[in-house]
Backbone bond lengths (Angstrom), bond angles and torsions (degrees), N, CA, C in turn:
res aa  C-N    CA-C-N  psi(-1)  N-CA   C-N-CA  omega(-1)  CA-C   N-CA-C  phi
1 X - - - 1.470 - - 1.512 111.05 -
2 X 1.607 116.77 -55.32 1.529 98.71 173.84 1.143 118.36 -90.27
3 X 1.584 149.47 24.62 1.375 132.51 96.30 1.373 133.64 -22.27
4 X 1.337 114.85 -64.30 1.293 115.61 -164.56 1.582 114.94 -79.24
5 X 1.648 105.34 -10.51 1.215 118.58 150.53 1.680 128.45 -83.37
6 X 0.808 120.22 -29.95 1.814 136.72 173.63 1.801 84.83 -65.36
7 X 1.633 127.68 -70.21 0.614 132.81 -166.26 1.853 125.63 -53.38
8 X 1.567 107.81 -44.17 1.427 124.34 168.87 1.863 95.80 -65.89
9 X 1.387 133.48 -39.17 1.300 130.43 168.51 1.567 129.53 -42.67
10 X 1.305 86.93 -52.41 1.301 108.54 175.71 2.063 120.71 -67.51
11 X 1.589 88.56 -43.28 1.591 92.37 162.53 1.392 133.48 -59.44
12 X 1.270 95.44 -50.10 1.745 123.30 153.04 1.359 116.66 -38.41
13 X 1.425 137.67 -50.11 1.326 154.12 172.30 1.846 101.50 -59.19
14 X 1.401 90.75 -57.32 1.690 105.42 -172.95 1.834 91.62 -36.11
15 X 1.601 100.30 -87.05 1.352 131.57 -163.73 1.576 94.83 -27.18
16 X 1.350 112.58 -70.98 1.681 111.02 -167.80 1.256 125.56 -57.77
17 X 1.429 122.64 -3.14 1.600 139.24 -169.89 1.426 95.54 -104.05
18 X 1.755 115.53 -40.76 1.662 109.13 175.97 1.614 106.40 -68.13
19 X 1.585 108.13 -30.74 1.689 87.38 -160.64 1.851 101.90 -83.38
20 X 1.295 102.51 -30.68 1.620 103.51 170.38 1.249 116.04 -56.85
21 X 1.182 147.41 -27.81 1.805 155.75 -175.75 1.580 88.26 -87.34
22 X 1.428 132.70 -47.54 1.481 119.34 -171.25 1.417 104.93 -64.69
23 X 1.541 118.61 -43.18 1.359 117.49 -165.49 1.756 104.51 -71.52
24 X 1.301 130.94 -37.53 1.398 138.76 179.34 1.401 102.29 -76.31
25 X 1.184 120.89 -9.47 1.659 115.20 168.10 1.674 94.80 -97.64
26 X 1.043 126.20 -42.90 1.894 118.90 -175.25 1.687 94.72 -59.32
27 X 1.417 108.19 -62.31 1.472 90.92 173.08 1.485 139.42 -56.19
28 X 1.003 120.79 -34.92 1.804 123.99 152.19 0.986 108.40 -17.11
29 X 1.567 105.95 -63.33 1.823 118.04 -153.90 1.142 122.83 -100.41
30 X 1.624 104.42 -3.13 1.782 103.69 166.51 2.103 108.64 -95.47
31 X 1.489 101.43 -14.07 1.641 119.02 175.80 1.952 81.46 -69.70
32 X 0.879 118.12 -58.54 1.809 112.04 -145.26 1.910 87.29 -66.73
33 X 1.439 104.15 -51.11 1.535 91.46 -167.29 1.285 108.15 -53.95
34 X 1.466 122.11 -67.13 1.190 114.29 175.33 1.265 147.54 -20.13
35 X 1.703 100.72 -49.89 1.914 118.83 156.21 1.606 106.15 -53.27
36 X 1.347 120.97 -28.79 1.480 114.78 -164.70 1.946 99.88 -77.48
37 X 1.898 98.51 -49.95 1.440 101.24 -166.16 1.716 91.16 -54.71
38 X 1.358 125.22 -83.72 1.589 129.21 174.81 1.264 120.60 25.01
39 X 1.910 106.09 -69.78 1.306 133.85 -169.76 1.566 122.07 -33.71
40 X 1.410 101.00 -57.50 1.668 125.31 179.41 1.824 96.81 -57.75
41 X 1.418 109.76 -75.49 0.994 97.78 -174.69 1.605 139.08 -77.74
42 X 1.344 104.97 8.72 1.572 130.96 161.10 1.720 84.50 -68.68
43 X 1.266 146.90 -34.74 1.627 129.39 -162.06 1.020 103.85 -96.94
44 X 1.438 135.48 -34.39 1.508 149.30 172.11 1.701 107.60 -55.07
45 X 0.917 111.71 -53.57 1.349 124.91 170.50 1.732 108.68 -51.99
46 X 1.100 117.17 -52.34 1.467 121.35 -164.33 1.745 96.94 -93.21
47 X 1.209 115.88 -12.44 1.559 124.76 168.43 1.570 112.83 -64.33
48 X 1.485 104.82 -34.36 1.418 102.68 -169.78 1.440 97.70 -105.89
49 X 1.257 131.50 31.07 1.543 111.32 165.11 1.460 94.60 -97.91
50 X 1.516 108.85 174.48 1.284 142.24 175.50 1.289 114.57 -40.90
51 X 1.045 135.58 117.68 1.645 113.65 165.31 1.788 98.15 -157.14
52 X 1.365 72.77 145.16 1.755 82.83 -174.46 1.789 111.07 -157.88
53 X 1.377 108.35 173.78 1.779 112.60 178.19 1.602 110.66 -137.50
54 X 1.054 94.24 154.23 1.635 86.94 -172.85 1.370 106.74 -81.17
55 X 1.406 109.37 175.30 1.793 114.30 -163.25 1.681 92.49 -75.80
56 X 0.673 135.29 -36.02 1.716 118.64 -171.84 1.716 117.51 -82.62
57 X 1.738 88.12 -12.92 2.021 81.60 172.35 1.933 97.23 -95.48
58 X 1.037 120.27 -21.93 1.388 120.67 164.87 1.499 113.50 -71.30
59 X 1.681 128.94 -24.90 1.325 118.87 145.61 1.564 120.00 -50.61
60 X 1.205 95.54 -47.80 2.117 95.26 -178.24 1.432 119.12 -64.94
61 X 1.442 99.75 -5.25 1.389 92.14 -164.33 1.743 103.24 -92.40
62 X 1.484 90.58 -44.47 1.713 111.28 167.33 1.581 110.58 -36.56
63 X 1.805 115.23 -51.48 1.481 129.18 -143.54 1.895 80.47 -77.57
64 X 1.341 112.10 -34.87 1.604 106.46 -160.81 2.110 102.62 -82.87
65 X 1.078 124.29 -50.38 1.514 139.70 162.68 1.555 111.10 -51.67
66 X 1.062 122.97 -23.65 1.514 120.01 -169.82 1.172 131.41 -151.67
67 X 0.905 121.62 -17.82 1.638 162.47 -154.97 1.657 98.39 45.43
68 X 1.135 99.86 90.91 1.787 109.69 -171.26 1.334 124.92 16.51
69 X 1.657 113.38 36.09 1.551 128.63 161.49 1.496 114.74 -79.52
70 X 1.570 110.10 80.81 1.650 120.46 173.34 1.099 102.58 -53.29
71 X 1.404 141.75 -21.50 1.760 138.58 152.95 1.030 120.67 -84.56
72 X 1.187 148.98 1.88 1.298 122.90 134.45 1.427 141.31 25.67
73 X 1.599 115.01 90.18 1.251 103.32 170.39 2.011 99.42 -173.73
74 X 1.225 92.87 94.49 1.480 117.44 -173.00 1.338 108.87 -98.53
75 X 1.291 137.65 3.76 1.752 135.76 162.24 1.461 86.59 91.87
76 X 1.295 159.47 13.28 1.560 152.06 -159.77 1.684 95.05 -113.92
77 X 1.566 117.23 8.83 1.697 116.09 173.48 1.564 109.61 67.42
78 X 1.124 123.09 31.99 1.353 139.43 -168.20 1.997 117.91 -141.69
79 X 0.845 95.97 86.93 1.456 97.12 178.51 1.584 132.01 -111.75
80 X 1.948 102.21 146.77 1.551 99.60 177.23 1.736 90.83 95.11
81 X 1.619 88.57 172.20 1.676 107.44 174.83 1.500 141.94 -71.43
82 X 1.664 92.36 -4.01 1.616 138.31 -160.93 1.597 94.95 -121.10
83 X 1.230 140.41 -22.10 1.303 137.80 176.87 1.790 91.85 52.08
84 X 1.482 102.72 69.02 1.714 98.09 163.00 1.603 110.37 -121.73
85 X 1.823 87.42 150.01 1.932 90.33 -159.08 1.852 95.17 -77.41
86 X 1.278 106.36 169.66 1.577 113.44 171.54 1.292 106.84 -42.67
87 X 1.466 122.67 -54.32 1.827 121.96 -160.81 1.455 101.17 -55.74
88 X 1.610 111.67 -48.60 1.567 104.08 -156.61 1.845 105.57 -94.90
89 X 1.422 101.03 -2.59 1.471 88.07 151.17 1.227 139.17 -99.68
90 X 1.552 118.35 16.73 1.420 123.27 166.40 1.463 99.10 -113.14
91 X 1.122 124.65 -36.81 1.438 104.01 -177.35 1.700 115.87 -77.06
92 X 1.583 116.41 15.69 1.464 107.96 176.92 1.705 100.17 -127.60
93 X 1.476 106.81 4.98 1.523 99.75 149.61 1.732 97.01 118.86
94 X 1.574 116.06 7.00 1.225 112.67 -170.81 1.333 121.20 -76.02
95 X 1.178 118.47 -8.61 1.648 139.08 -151.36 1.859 88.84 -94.62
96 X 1.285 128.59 -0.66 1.626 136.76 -170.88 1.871 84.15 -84.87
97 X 1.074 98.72 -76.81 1.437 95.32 -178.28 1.514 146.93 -81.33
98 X 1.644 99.86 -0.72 1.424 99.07 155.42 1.461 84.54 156.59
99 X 1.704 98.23 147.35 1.604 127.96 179.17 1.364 134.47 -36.59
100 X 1.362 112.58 -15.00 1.725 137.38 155.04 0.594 113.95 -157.12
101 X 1.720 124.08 175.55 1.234 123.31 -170.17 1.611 121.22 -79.09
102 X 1.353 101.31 -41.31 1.581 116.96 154.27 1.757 122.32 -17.09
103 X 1.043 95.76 -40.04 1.395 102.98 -165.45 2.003 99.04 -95.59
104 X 0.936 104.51 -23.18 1.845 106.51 179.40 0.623 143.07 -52.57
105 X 1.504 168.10 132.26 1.708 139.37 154.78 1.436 107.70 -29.97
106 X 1.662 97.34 155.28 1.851 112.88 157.94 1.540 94.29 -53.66
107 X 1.103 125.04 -55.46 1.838 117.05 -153.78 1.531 98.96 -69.43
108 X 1.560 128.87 -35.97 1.455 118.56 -157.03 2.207 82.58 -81.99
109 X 1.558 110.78 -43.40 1.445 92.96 -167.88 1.586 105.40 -53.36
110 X 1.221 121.52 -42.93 1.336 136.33 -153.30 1.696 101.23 -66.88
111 X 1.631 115.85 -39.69 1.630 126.81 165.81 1.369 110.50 -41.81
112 X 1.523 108.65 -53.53 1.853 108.41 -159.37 1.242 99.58 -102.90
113 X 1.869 130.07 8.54 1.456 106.03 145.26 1.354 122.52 -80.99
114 X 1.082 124.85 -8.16 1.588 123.68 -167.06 1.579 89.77 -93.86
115 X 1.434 128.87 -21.52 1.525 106.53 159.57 1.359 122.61 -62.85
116 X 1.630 108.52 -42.54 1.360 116.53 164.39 1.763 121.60 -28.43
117 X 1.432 68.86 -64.91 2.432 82.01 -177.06 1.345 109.98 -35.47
118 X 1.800 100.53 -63.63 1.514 126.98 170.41 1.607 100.80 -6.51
119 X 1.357 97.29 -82.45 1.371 98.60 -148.26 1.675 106.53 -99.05
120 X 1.300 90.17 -10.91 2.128 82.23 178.39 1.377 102.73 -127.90
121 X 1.153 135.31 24.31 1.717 140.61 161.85 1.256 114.51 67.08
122 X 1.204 143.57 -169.51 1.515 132.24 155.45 1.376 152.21 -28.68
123 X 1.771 74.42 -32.27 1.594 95.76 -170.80 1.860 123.33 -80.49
124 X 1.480 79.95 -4.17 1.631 70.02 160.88 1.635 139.38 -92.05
125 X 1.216 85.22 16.17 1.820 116.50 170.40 1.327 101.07 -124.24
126 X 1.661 116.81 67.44 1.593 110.93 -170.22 1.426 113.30 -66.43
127 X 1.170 110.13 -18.36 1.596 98.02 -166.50 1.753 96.46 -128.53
128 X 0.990 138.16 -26.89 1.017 138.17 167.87 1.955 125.31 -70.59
129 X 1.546 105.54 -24.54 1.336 113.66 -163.07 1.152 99.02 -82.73
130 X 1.519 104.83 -50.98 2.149 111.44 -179.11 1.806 106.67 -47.83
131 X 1.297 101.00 -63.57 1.570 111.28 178.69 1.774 108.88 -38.69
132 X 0.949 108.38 -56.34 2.005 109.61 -172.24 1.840 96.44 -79.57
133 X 1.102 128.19 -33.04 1.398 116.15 159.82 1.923 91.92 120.35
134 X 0.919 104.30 23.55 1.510 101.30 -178.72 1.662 121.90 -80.13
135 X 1.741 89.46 117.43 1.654 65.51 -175.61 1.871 73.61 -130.96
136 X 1.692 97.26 -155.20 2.328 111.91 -158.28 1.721 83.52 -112.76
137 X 1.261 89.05 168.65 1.332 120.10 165.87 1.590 92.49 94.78
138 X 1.169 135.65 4.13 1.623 110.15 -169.20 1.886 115.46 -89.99
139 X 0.848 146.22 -168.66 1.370 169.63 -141.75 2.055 87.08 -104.36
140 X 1.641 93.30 125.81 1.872 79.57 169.45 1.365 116.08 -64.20
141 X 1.372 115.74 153.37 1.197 130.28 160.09 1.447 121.64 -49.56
142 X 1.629 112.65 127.11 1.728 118.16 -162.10 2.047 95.42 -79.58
143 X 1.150 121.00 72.96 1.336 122.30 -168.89 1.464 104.52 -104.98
144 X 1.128 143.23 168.90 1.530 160.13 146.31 1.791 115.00 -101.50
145 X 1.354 122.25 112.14 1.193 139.53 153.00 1.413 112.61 -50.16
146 X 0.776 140.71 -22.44 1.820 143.64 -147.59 1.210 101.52 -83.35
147 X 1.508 151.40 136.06 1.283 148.15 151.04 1.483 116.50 -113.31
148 X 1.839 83.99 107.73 1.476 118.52 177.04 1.791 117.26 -77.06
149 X 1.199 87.02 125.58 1.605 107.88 -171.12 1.886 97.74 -55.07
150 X 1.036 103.42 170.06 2.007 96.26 -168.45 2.093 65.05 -131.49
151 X 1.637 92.78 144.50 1.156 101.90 169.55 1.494 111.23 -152.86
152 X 1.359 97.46 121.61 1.321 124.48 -167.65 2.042 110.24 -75.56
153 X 0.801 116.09 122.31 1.846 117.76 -171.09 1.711 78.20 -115.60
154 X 1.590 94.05 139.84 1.805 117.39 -168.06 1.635 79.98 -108.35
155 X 1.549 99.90 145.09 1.404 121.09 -172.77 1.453 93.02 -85.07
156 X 1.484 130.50 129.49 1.550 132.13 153.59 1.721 116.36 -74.91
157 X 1.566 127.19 105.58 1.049 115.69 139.84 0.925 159.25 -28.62
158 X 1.556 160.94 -26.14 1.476 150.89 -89.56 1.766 91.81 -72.66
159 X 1.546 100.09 127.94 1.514 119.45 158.57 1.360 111.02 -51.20
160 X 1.666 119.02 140.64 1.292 111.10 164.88 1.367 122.66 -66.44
161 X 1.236 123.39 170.13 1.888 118.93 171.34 1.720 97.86 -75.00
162 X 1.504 78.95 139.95 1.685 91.32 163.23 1.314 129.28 -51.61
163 X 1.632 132.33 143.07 0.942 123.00 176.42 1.794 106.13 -117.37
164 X 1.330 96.68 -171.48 1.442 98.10 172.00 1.369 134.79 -49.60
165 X 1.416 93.85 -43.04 1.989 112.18 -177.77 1.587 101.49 -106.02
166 X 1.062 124.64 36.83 2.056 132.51 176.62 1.329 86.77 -143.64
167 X 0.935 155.76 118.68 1.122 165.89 -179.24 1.728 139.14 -177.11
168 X 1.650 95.37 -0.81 1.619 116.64 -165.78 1.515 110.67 -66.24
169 X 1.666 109.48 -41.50 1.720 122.56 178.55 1.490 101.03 -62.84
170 X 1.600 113.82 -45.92 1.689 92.62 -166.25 1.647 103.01 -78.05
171 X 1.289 120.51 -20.83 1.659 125.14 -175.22 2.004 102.31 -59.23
172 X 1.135 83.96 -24.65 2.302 100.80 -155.71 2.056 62.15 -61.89
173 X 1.257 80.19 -83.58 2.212 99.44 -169.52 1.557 115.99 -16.21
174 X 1.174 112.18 -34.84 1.606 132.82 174.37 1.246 107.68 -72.69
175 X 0.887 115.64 -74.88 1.740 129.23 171.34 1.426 120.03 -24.52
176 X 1.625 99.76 -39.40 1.759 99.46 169.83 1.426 122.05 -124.56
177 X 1.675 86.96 44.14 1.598 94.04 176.50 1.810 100.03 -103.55
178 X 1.383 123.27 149.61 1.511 129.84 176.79 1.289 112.79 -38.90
179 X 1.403 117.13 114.32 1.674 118.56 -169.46 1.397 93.34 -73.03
180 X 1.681 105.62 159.91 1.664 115.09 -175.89 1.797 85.33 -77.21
181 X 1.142 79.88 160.41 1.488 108.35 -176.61 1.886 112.37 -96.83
182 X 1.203 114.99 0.34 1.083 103.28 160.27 1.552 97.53 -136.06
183 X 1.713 94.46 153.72 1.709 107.66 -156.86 1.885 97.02 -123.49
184 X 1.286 109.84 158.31 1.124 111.40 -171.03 1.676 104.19 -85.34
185 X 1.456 141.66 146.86 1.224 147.89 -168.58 1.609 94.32 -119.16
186 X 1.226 129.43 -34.92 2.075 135.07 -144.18 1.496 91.02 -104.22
187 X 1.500 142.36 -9.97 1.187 148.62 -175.20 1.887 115.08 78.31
188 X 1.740 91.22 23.23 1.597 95.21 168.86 1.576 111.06 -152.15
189 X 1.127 124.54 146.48 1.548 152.83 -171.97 1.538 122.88 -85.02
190 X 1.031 140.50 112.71 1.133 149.95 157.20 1.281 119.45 -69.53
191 X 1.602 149.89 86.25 1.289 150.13 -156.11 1.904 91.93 -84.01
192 X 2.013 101.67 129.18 0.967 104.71 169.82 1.898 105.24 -109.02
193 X 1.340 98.07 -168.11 1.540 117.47 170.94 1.570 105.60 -53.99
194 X 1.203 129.17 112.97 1.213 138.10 149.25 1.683 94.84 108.18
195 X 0.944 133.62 0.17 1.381 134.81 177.79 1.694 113.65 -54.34
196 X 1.619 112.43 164.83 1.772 94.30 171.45 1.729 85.99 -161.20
197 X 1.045 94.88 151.64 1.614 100.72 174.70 1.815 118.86 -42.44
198 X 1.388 103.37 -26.24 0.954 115.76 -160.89 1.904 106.63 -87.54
199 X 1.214 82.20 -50.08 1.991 79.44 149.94 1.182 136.14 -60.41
200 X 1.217 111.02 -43.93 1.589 111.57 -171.24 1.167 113.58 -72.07
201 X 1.266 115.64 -18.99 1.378 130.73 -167.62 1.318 105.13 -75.90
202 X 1.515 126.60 -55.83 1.052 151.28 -176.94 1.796 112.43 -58.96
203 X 1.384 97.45 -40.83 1.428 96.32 170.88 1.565 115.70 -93.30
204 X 1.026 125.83 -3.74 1.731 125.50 158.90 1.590 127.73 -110.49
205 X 1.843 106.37 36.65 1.329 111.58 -167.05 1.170 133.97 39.63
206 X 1.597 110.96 48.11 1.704 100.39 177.57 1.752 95.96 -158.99
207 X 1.665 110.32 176.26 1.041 102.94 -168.30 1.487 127.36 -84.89
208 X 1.455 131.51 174.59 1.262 89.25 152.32 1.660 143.67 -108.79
209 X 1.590 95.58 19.49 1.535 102.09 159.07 1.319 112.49 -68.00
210 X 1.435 121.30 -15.95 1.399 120.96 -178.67 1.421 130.82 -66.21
211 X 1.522 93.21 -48.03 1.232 145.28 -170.96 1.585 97.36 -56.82
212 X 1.689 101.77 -64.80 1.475 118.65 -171.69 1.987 112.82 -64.23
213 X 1.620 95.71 -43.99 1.139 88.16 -177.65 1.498 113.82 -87.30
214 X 1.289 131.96 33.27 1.613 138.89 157.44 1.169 109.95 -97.74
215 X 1.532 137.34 -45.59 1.480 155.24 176.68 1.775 123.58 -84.77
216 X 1.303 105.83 -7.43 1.296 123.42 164.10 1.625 117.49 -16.84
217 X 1.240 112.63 -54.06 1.501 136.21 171.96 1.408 103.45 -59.20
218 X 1.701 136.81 -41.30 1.471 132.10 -144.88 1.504 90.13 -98.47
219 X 1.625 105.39 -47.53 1.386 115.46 168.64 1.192 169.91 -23.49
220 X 1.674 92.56 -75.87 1.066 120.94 173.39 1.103 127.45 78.76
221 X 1.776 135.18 -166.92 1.557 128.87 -157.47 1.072 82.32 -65.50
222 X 1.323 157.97 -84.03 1.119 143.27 -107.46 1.716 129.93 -135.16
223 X 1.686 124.51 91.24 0.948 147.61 46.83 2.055 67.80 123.70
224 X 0.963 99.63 -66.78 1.221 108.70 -167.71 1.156 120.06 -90.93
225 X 0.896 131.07 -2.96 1.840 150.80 177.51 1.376 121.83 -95.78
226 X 1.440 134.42 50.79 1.207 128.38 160.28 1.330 138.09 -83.72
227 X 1.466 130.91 132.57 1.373 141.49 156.26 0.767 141.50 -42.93
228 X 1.501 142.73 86.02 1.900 129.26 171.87 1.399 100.44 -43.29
229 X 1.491 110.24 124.86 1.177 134.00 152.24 2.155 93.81 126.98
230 X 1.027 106.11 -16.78 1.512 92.35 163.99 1.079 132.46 -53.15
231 X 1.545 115.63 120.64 2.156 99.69 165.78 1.061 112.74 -90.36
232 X 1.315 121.99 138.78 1.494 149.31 -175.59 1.509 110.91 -101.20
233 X 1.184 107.13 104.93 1.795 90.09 164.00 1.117 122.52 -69.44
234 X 1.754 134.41 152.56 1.406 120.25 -178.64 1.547 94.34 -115.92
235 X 1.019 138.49 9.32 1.304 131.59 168.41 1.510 130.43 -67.07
């Protein structure tokens, strides 16, 4: 009897040591799953904090991907100063300010990489991000979204005044002004009211550099200055 009692004790002892080791093994393995489910959303969590780089390590990053060509767009499916493909610039919000990145400001590309960082860390500039020193968690970037119109101001010339020997545009103007109606027959000209070298010329077949340089003397420097009552030779 106290054998088979020592012994039923001892079974008894057995039994409660197996079911206690089963239960500290169920618990193990509902602790491990749990750490496993956690995990994912331990990254989701750390996905949505803040993270950002300042504008001059987002210059380095540009200078190494592009050689700081914020236009960017070489047919290689890579666009902008950030070399970001079409997918991940609409799904991080780039498509607000324009149809690629190519086409954006530095500040709007420079906005929708720090969503980038956000949620995919450095490494989505694997080889470029380490090199410029980019890493998350920093202060946003002091950037402007706004796209400022570029406005071009047209340079004003003013032409110089005509001189004596520049004179070809106002001669052209002469040339197709109503020739006088009376023409010289004796091989010399009488200059009336409203006359111009450029007429007379025209109405006695000849030019009026011709014209000018025969009368030079009646004239004078300038080409464009005639007198009613001058005679002109037309020879």
């Amino acid at each position: 009897m106290i054998f088979r009692r020592e012994t039923d004790a001892a079974s008894t002892s057995t039994s409660s040591t197996s079911t206690t080791g089963r239960m500290s093994n169920r618990l193990r393995a509902a602790l491990i799953t749990g750490a496993i489910v956690a995990a994912p959303v331990a990254g989701l969590a750390a996905a949505g904090t803040a993270s950002a780089a300042a504008p001059s390590t987002w210059d380095a990053v540009a200078q190494c991907e592009s050689s700081g060509n914020w236009a960017a767009n070489t047919g290689n499916g890579f666009y902008g100063g950030l070399q970001f493909t079409p997918s991940t610039w609409a799904a991080f919000g780039g498509t607000q300010y324009a149809a690629s990145a190519d086409q954006a400001t530095e500040g709007q590309q420079i906005t929708v990489a720090e969503n980038v960082l956000a949620a995919q860390g450095p490494g989505a500039w694997p080889v470029c991000g380490p090199e410029a020193g980019l890493t998350a968690g920093g202060p946003a970037a002091d950037v402007t979204t706004t796209t400022t119109p570029t406005t071009t101001t047209a340079a004003t010339t003013t032409a110089p005044a005509s001189t004596s020997n520049d004179s070809t545009t106002t001669a052209t103007t002469q040339a197709t002004t109503t020739a006088p109606t009376t023409t010289a027959t004796d091989g010399s000209y009488t200059v009336k009211s409203g006359d111009t070298l450029g007429t007379i010329a025209a109405a006695n077949g000849t030019t009026w550099q011709k014209l000018y340089a025969a009368n030079t003397t009646t004239i004078g420097n300038n080409p464009n200055v005639i007198t009613p009552g001058e005679t002109l030779t037309l020879g």
